[in-house]
Structures are given as structure tokens and as C-alpha cells.
KOLMAR-872396 format. One record per residue (C-alpha): residue number from 1; x, y, z; residue in one letter. Coordinates in steps of 0.25 Angstrom, whole numbers. Layout:
<doza seq="NUM" east="X" north="Y" up="Z" type="A"/>
...
END
This chain:
<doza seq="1" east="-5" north="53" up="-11" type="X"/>
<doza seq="2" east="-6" north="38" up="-8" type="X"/>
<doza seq="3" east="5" north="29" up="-11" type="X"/>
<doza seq="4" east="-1" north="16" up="-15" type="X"/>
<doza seq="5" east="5" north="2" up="-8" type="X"/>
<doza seq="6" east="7" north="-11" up="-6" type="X"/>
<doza seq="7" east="6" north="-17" up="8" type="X"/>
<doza seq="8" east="13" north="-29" up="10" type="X"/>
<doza seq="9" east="8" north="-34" up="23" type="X"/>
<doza seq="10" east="13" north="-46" up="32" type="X"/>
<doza seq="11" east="6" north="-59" up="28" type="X"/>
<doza seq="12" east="-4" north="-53" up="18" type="X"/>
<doza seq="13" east="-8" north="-49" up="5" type="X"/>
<doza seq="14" east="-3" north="-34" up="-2" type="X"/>
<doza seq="15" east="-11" north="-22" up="1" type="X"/>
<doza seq="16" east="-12" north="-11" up="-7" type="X"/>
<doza seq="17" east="-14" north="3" up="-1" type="X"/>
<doza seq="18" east="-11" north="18" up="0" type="X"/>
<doza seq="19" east="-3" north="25" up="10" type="X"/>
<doza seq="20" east="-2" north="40" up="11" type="X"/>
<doza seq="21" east="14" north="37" up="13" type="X"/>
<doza seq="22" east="24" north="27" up="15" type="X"/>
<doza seq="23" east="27" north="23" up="28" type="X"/>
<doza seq="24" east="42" north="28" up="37" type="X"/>
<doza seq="25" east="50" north="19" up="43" type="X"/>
<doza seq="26" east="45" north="24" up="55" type="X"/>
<doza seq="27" east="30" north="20" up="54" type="X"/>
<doza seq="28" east="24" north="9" up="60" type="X"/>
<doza seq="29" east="10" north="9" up="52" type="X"/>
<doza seq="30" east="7" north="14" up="37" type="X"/>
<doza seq="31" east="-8" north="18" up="33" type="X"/>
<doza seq="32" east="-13" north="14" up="21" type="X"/>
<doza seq="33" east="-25" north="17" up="14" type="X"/>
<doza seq="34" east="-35" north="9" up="6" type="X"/>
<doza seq="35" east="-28" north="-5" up="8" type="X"/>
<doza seq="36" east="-32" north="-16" up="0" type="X"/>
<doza seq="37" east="-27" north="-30" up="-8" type="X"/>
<doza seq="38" east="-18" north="-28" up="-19" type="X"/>
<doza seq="39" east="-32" north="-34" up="-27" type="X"/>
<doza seq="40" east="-41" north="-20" up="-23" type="X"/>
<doza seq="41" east="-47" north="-29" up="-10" type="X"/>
<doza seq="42" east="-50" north="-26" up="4" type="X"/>
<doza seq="43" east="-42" north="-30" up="15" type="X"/>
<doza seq="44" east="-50" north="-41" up="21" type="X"/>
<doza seq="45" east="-45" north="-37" up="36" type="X"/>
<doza seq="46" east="-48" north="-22" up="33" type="X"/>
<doza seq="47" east="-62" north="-18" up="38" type="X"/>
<doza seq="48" east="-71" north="-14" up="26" type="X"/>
<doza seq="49" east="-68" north="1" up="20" type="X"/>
<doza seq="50" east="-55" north="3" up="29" type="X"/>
<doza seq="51" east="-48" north="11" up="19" type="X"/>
<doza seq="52" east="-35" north="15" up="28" type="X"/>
<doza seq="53" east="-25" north="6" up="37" type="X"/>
<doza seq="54" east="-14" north="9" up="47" type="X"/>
<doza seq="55" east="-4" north="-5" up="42" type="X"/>
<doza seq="56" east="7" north="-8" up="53" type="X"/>
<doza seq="57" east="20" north="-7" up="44" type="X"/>
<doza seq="58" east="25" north="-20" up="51" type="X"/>
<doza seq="59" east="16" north="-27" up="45" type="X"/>
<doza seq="60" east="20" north="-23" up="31" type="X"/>
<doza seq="61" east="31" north="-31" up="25" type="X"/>
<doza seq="62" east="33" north="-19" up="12" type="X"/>
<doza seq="63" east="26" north="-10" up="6" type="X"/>
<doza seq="64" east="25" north="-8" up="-11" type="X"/>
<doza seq="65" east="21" north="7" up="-16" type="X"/>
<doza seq="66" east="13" north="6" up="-28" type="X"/>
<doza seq="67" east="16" north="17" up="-39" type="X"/>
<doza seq="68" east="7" north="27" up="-38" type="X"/>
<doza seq="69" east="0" north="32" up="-54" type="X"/>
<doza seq="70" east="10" north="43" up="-56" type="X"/>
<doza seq="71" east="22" north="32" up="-56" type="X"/>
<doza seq="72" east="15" north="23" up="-63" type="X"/>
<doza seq="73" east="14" north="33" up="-75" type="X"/>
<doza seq="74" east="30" north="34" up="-74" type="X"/>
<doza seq="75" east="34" north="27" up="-88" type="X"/>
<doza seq="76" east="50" north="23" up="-84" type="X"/>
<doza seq="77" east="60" north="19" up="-95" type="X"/>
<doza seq="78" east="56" north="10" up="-105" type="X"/>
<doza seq="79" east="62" north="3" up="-116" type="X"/>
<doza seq="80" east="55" north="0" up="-129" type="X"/>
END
């Protein structure tokens, strides 16, 4: 299953994606699939139909998991 993300890269805009897993310690690249603008756009520096990327993690300054549709179902405490 896919874990949805934000990429927060060096000197550049967020970019959402999906990775098959989150990255060790140990890894040096992380492959993400379907990358694109947090606005549904293409990456201007991607070729046309790329639709998987190998990102050096060095570049990355953190990444954000986006909940996936089962957790967003999950209804915590509320008080009426």
C-alpha cells in the first residue's frame, strides 16, 4: 500500500507523492512515485509522463505523511 507524502525539498516548492515505504536511516535515496505540486501540477523539470523518481535524501529537508482514507475516517473525542 502507498503511504502518501510531502517532500520538502531544498530551495523549492512541496511535492506530493507516494512511496512504497518510509526511508532507514541508513538510505541515501528514497523512490517516490507519481510526484507532482501540492496544486495537482507537473514538475516543470521532470520529463513528460515520468511517473517514478529516485530523490537523493540529502536534499530533503523533512518529510510530512499524509493520512491515508482509513484514518481520516477515525472520529477522536469530541465535546458537544
Amino acid at each position: 500500500m502507498a503511504i502518501e507524502v510531502i517532500l520538502h525539498v531544498l530551495n523549492q516548492d512541496p511535492i506530493i507523492a507516494e512511496i512504497d515505504e518510509l526511508p532507514q536511516s541508513n538510505d541515501q535515496l528514497i523512490k517516490v512515485a507519481n510526484p507532482r505540486y501540492r496544486d495537482g501540477r507537473d514538475l516543470h523539470f521532470l520529463d513528460h509522463g515520468v511517473t517514478t523518481v529516485y530523490w537523493p535524501v540529502n536534499q530533503l529537508t523533512f518529510i510530512e505523511i499524509r493520512p491515508s482514507e482509513d484514518e481520516e475516517q477515525i472520529i477522536g473525542f469530541v465535546r458537544e
